[in-house]
Every structure is written in structure tokens, then in C-alpha cells.
C-alpha positions in Angstrom: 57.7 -22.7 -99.3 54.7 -20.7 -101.1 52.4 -22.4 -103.3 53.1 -21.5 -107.0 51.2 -23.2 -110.4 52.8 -25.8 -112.1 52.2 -24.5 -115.2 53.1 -20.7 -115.3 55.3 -20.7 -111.9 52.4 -17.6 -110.8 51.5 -17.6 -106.9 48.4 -18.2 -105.7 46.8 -15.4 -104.0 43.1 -14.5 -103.3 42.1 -13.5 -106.6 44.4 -16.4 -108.3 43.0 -19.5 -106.6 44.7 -23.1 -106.6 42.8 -26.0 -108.4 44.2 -29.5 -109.2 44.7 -31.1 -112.1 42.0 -34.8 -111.7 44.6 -36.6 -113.6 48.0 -36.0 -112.6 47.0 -33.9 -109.2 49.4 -30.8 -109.5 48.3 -27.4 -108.5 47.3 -25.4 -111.5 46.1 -21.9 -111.3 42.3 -21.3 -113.6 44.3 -20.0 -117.0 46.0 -23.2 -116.9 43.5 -25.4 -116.1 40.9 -24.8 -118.9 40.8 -28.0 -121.0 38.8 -30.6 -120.4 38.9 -34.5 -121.1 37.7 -37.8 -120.2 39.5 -38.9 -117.0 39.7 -42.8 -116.3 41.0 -42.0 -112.4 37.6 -40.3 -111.8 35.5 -42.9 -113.4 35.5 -41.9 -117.3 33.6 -38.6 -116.6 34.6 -34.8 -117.9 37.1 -33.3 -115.3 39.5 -30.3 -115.8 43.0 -31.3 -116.7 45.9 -29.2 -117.4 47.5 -29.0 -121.0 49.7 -32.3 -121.0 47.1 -34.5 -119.7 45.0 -33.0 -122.0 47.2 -34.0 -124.9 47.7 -37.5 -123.2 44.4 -38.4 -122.8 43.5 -37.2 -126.3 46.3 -39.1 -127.7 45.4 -42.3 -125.7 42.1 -42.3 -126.4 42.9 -42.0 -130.5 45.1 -44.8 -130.1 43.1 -47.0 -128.3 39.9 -46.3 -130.7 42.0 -47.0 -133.4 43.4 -50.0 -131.9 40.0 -51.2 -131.0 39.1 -51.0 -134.7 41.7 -53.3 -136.5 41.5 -55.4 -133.1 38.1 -56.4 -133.9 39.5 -58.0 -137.0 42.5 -59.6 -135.2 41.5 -60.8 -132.4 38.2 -62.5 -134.1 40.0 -65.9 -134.1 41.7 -65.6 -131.0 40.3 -67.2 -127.5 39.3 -65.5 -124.5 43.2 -65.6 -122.9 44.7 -64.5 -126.3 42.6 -62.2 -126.5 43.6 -60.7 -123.0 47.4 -61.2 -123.4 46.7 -59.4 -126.2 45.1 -56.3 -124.7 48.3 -56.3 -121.6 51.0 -56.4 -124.5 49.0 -53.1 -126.0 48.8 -51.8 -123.1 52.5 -51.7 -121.9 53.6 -50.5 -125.1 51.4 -47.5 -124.3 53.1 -46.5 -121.0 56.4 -47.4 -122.3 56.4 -44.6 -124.8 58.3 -41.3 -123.4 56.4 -38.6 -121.8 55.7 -35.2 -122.9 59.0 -32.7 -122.3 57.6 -29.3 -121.9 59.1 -26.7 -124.7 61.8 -24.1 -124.7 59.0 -21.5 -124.7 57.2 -22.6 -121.6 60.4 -23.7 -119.8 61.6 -19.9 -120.1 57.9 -18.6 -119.1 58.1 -20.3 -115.9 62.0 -18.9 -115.3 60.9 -15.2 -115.9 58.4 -15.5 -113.7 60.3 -17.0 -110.8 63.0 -13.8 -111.2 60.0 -11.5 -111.6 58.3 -12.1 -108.0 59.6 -9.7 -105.7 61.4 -11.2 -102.9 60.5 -10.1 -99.3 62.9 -8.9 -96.7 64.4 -12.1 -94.6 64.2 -11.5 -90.5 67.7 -11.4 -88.8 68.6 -13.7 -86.0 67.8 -11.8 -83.6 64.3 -10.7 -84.5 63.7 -14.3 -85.2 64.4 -14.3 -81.0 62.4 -12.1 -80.2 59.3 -13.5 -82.1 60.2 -17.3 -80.6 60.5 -15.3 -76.8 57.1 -13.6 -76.9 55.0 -16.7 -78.7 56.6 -18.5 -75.9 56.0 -16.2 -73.2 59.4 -15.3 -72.2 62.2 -12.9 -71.9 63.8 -12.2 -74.9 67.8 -12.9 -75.1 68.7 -9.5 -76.2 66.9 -8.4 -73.1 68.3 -10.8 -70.3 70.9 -9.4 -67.8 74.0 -10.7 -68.4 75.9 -12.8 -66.2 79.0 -11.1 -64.1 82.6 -12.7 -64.7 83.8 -14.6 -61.9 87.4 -15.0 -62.7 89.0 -18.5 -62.0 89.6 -19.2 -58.2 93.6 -20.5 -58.4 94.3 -21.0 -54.5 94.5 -24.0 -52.9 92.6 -25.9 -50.7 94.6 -24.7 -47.7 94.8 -21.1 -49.0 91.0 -21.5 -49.1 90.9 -22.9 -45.4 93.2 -19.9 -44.3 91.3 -17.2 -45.8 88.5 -18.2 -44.8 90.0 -18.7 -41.1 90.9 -15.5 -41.3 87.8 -14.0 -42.3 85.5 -15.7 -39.5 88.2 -14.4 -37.2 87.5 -10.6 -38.1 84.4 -11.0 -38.2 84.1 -12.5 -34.2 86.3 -9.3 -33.7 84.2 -6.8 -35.0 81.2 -8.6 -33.2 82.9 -8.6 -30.1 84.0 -5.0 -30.4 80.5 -3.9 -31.2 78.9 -5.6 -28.1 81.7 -3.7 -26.0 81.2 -0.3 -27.2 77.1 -1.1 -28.0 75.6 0.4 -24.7 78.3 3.5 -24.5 77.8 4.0 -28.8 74.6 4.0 -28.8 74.0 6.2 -26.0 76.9 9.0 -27.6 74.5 8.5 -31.1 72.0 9.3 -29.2 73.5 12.6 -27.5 75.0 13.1 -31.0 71.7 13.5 -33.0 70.3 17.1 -34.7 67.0 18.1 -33.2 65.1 21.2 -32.3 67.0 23.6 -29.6 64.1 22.9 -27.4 64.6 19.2 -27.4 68.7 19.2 -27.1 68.4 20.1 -23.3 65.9 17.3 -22.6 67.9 14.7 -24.4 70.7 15.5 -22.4 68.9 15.4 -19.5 67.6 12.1 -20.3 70.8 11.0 -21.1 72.4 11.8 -17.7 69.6 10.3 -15.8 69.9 7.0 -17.9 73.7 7.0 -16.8 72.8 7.5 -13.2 70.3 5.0 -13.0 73.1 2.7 -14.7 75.5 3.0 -12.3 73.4 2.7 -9.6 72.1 -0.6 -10.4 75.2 -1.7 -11.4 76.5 -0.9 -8.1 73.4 -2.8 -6.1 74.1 -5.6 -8.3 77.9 -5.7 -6.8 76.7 -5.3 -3.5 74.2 -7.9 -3.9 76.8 -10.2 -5.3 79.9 -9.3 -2.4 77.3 -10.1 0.8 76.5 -13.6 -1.7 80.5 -14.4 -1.8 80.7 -13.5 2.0 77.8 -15.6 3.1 79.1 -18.3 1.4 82.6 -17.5 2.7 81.4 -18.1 5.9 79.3 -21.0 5.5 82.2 -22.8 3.9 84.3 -21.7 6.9 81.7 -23.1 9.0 82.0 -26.5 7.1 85.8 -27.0 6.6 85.6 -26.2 11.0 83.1 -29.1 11.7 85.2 -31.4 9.3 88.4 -30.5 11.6 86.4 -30.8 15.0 85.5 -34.4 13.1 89.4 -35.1 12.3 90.9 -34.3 15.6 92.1 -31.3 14.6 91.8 -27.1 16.2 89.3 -25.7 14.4 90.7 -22.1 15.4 93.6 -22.9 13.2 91.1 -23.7 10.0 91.3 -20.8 7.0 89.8 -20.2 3.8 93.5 -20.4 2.6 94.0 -23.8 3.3 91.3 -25.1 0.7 90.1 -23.8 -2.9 86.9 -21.5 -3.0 85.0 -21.3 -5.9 86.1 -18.1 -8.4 83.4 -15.6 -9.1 85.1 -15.1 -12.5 85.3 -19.0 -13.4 82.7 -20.6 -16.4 81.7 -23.0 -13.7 78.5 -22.1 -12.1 78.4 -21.3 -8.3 76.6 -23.8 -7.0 77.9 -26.4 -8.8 81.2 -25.6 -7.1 80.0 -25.3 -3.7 78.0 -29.0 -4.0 81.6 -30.4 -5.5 83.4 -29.0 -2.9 81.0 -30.3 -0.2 81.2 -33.7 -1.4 84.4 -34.0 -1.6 85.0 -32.5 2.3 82.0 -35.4 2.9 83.7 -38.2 1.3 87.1 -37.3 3.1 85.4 -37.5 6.2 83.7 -40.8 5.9 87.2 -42.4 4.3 88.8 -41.3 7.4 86.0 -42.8 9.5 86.5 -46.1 7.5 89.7 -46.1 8.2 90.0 -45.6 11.7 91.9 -42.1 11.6 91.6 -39.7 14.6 88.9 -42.5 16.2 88.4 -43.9 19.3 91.2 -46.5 20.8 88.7 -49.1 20.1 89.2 -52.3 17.5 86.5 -51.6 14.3 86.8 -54.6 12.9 86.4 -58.1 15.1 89.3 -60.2 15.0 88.5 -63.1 13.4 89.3 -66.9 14.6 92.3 -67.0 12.2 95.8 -66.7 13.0 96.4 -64.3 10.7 94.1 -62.0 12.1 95.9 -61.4 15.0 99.1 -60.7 12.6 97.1 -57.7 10.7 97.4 -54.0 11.7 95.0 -51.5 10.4 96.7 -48.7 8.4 94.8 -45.6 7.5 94.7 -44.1 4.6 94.3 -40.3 3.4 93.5 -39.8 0.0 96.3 -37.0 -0.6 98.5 -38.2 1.7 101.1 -41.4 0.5 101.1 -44.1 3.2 104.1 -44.3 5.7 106.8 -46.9 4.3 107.8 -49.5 7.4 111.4 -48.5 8.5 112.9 -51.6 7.0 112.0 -50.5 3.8 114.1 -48.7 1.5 111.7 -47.3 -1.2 108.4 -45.5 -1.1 105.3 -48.3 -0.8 102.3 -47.4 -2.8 99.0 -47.6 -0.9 97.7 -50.0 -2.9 96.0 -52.9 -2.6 98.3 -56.0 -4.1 95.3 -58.0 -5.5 93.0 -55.1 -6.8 94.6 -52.3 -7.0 91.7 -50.6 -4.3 93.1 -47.8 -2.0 94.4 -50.7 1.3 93.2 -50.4 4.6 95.2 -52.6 6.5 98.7 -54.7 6.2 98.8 -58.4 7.0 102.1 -59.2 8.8 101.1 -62.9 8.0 102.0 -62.3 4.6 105.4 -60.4 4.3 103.6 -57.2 4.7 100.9 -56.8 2.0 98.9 -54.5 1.9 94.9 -55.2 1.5 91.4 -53.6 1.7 88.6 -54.9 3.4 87.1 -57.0 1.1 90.1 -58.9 -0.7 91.4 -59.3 3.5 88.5 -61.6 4.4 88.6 -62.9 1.0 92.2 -64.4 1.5 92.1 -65.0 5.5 91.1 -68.4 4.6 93.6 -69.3 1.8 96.5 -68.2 2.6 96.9 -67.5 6.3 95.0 -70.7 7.7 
């Protein structure tokens, strides 16, 4: 709110300067503030007061010197604390008395000159914005982009799944068809582009020799890659012949057809075929070793002092073969071992028949047989 004088309601302004009233400390402008009087507050000296203190002070000071006159004659017989009780009582009856009401006149001064004083155009909102966004060093609100409207997503959560299923799925198919047609596009954009007449015929040369060279590394690659399958044709072939020379077998009447080659077109690397399929013609061989099959008439395993020893028969066992049921039997035996569950090796006749391996045989020899 703008400073104004108490007195005449005028505001202050470089030529109209504020002062203060020393008694009751209101602003006053100097037209109002030109009477002077004897100010107790400011130690009893001559300050400028304003027209009611003026007139207080006056009064006061009238009273109290005539007071202090009659006093002198009334209080002569009183003591020192009559005396002051005396002074108090005079001096609350001074402040109780009512306080100047300013007149009609000046009341209606003060009014006139209120309505008088041009009033000064109030800022809108949004300049008041705009003054707060540059003292502050920002972008003002009239000036900030707005935000788009993103209306209210209403699917469901599985609606959300399946669109959004759907969407990686096109996108993996437009992927894939650009990797297809990338080589053949890129080289039809590049027969396809506008350039000087004297350039077209070198493009297209350029062009045809890229396509040559193309295919003829993609054809020493294939030939590269068939005399790979063939070599390793053959030394599988080679392999699969030693394992039947090994089993007893003709190795004339040994094919590729008989076992499962490695596909060129499988995820599975190569090599890691060929070592698989090794192993497992390796491990074959040693089980049948183990076991006694296609072996020499002699006895692999010494027969121990036991009498069940004599009462066991080796059986051999192939690993994709089921083992050959006695001819008393009416359903299929499984080649099990009957105490571990190991792939057996021989039958104890001892025993009704059982089958065993090697270890739970000699295990049991001396429990059950003795």
C-alpha cells in the first residue's frame, strides 16, 4: 500500500516528503507538521508535532501548571506518600479523559482527496506471469508448448499383451524380409539411380561384374563345402568299417544308410556331430568288448572258488538290442540288473535266474550262493 499523510490523506512523492510526528509517530507530510511543542517522549525538548498533539500537549501542560499551583497549597500538609498517591490519582484522571475526534471538515478533506488520486491501471493475470517468469529466469506459461492429449488406454491387460505380440511379430517380419531382399535391393537401387549418360554405362558394368564375382564365389564356396561333406563321408565310412571288422561282422556290407550322418542344414555345428557320433561308435565297441560279444571262446572273467560261480553264464548285452528271454519264460525280461538297476552282464543260475552286473555279482557270490 502507498504511503499517504495522516493528516490530509496527500501521497508522498519527491517534492512532498514524509516526516513523523515525535509524539504520536504517524507520517505527516511538512503542511501538516508545522507546530511545535514540548515533547516529554524526546526528553522535554521542542520537536515538531502534528495539530492534535499540539493541542494535547498544550492542554496538558495548562492543566498540569495549573494543578501544580493549587497543589502547592494542598499538598503542604501532606507526607511524602500522600503526596505521591496524590500526583498518580491526577494523573490517571488525565488519560482517562477522551481523546480528540477529528471534525466533519477534516474527516471530508481527507475523503476528497482519497477519490481525487488517480488510480493506475491494475496488471492482468497473465502479465503478472510473465513478469514472475522473466525475474525468475524462465519460460513464460503463455509461451510453453502445450502438452498433446493422450486419450485413456481402455484395453485390457491381455489386449495389451496381444497387441503388442502382434506388433514385435511384424516387426521380425519386415526385418527378416529386408535381410532377404537387402543384397538384390540394394544392388537394383543402385542400377536404379539418375546420373550423367556417361556414367549409366559404367554402373552397369559395375553392376554385372559385382554379380559375376557373386556367383562365382558362391559357387567355390559350394564346392569347397561338397568335397568337406565327402571327405567326411568317407572317413566315417572308414570308421563304422573298422567297428564291424571289430564286431565280427563284413565290413563290405557296411553303408552310410545304416547309421545317422550329421545334416549340413541342422543348428548343430559339424564337428560337434562328428565327435558325438564317434563316441558313441567308441563306447559301443568297448560295451561289446566288456561283454564278451563276438570275442574269443576264452572265459574273461576267472571262476571264482564259489559254487555259484560255476552256475553263472555270461550274457551280453547291446545297448539297442533287448536281451534274449530264456525259453521257459513267457514275457519279455528287461536287461536289468535286479539290485541296481545297471545294464546286467551275466545271469546267475544259482539264483532262479537273475540277472546281475559285474560289480553287485561278486558283491553277492558270498551271501547268497555260499
Amino acid at each position: 500500500m502507498e504511503s499517504r499523510c495522516y493528516g490530509c490523506a496527500v501521497k508522498f512523492t519527491i517534492f512532498k516528503k514524509e516526516y513523523g510526528c515525535k509524539n504520536c509517530g504517524r507520517a505527516f507530510c511538512s503542511g501538516c507538521l508545522n507546530f511545535n511543542a514540548v515533547v516529554p517522549r524526546a526528553g522535554n525538548t521542542q520537536q515538531k508535532v502534528c495539530k492534535q498533539c499540539h493541542e494535547v500537549l498544550t492542554r496538558r501542560v495548562a492543566a498540569l501548571e495549573a494543578k501544580q499551583k493549587p497543589s502547592t497549597t494542598q499538598n503542604q500538609g501532606l507526607t511524602q506518600q500522600d503526596q505521591l498517591i496524590a500526583e498518580r490519582l491526577a494523573r490517571l484522571r488525565q488519560e482517562n479523559k477522551p481523546k480528540s475526534v477529528p471534525s466533519q471538515a477534516e474527516i471530508e478533506a481527507r475523503l476528497a482527496a482519497l477519490r481525487d488520486e488517480p488510480q493506475g491501471c491494475i496488471p492482468s493475470t497473465q502479465e503478472m506471469e510473465a513478469r514472475l517468469a522473466a525475474l525468475k529466469g524462465s519460460v513464460p506459461p503463455s509461451q510453453r508448448p502445450q502438452p498433446a492429449h493422450q486419450p485413456p488406454d481402455t484395453r485390457t491387460q491381455a489386449q495389451q499383451a496381444q497387441d503388442l505380440l502382434t506388433q514385435l511379430t511384424a516387426e521380425v517380419a519386415i526385418d527378416e524380409s529386408w535381410e532377404r531382399a537387402g543384397p538384390a535391393t540394394s544392388i537394383q537401387n543402385h542400377l536404379n539411380q539418375d546420373g550423367p549418360r556417361s556414367q549409366s554405362t559404367d554402373s552397369k558394368g559395375q553392376a554385372a561384374q559385382t554379380l559375376e564375382e557373386g556367383k562365382s564365389r558362391l559357387l567355390a564356396e559350394a564346392a569347397i563345402e561338397l568335397r568337406e561333406q565327402n571327405t567326411r563321408q568317407e572317413q566315417f565310412l572308414a570308421i563304422a568299417k573298422r567297428l564291424a571288422v571289430l564286431r565280427g561282422q563284413d565290413p563290405d556290407r557296411v553303408t552310410l544308410q545304416d547309421y545317422h550322418l550329421p545334416n549340413g542344414d541342422d543348428d548343430e555345428d559339424k564337428e560337434t556331430a562328428i565327435q558325438r557320433a564317434l563316441q558313441q561308435l567308441t563306447e559301443e565297441a568297448a560295451l561289446d568288448e566288456a561283454c564278451g560279444f563276438n570275442s574269443p571262446a576264452e572265459p574273461t572273467l576267472q571262476p571264482p572258488a564259489q559254487s555259484c560261480s560255476t552256475e553263472a553264464e555270461w550274457i551280453p548285452y547291446l545297448p539297442h538290442s533287448s536281451l534274449v528271454p530264456k525259453p521257459e519264460a513267457k514275457e519279455e525280461e528287461l536287461p536289468w540288473c535286479c539290485i541296481c538297476n545297471e545294464d546286467a552282464v551275466l545271469r546267475c543260475t544259482g539264483c532262479d535266474g537273475d540277472l546281475y552286473c559285474a560289480r553287485c555279482f561278486r558283491w553277492v557270490q558270498g551271501e547268497c550262493c555260499v
